[in-house]
C-alpha positions as MATLAB code, in Angstrom:
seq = 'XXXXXXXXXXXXXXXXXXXXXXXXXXXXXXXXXXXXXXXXXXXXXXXXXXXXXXXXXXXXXXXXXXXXXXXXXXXXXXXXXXXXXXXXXXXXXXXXXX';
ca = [
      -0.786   -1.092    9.477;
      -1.987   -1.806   12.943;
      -4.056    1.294   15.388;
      -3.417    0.014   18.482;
      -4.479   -3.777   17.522;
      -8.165   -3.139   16.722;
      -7.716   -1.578   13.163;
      -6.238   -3.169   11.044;
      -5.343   -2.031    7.312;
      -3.989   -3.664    4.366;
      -2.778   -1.312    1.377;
      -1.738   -3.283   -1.983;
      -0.285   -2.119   -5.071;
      -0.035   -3.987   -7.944;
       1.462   -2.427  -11.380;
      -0.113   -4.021  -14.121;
       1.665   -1.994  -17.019;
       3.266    1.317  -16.746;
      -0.146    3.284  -17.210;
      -2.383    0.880  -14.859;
      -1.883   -0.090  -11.338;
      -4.661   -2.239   -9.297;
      -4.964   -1.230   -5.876;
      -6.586   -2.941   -3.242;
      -7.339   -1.459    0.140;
      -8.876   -3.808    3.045;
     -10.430   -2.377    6.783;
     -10.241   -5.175    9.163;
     -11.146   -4.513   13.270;
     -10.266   -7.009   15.657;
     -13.319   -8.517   17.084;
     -14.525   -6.712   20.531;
     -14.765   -8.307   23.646;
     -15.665   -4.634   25.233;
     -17.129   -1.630   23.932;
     -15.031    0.950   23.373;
     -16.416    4.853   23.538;
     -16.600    6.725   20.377;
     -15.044    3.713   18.708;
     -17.313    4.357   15.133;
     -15.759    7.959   14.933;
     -12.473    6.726   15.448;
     -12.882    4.371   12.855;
     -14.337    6.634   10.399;
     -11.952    9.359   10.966;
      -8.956    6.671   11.001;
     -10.707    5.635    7.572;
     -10.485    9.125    6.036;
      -7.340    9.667    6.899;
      -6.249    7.067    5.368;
      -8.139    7.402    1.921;
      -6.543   10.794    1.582;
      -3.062    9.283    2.058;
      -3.947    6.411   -0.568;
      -4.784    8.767   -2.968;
      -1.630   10.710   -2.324;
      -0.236    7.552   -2.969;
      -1.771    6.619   -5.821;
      -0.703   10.210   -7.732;
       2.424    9.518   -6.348;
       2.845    6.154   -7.745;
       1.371    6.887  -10.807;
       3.852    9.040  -11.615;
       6.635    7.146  -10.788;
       5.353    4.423  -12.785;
       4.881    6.189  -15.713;
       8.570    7.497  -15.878;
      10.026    3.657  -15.529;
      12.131    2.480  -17.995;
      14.260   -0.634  -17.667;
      16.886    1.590  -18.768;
      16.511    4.170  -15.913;
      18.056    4.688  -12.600;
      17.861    1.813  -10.167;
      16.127    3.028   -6.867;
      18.127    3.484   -3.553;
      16.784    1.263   -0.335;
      18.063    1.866    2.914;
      19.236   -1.552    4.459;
      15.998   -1.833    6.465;
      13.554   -2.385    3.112;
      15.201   -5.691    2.039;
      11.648   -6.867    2.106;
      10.643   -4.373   -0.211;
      13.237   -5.154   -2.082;
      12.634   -8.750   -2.119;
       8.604   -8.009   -3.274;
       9.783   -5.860   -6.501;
      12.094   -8.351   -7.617;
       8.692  -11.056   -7.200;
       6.903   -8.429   -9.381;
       9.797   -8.232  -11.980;
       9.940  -11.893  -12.273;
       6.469  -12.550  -12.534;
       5.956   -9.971  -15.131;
       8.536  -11.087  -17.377;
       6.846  -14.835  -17.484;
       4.882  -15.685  -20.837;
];
C-alpha cells in the first residue's frame, strides 16, 4: 500500500497451522528531498489507522483460519485476484513439503 508515494506499507500474513498465523507489518517513507508540513501527524495518524484495520484483520483471519478444512468449500476469486490466487497455492505447496 502506497499514500501518495511517501508511505509505504507492507502487510504479511503467514498461516503457520490453523490456530497460529505470523504477521508481519513494515512502515517504510520514501526519503525527503523537501519538508513536508505536518508530515509526523500524518504519519502517525496514517499509522493508527492502519493498526486498527490489521487487527480487524487479524480477528478476521483468525477466524477464517480456524474453520478450514481441506474438506470445506473452496473460496470464490473474482478474475482480478489471480495473484492471490497464485500466493495460496505457494502456501499450500510449501506446507505440504516434509
Amino acid at each position: 500500500i502506497s499514500v501518495g508515494g511517501y508511505i509505504f506499507l507492507l502487510q504479511q500474513f503467514d498461516p503457520l497451522s490453523a490456530a497460529q498465523t505470523d504477521v508481519g507489518f513494515s512502515l517504510m517513507t520514501a526519503r525527503r528531498n523537501r519538508r513536508i508540513a505536518g508530515s509526523p501527524a500524518l504519519l502517525w495518524a496514517h499509522l493508527r489507522g492502519e493498526k486498527q484495520v490489521l487487527d480487524e484483520d487479524i480477528v478476521a483471519l483468525e477466524h477464517l483460519q480456524r474453520n478450514l478444512r481441506k474438506d470445506g468449500m473452496r473460496a470464490f476469486h473474482g478474475a482480478y485476484e489471480h495473484r492471490i490466487i497464485a500466493a495460496h497455492q505457494r502456501y499450500l505447496d510449501l506446507m505440504d513439503r516434509p
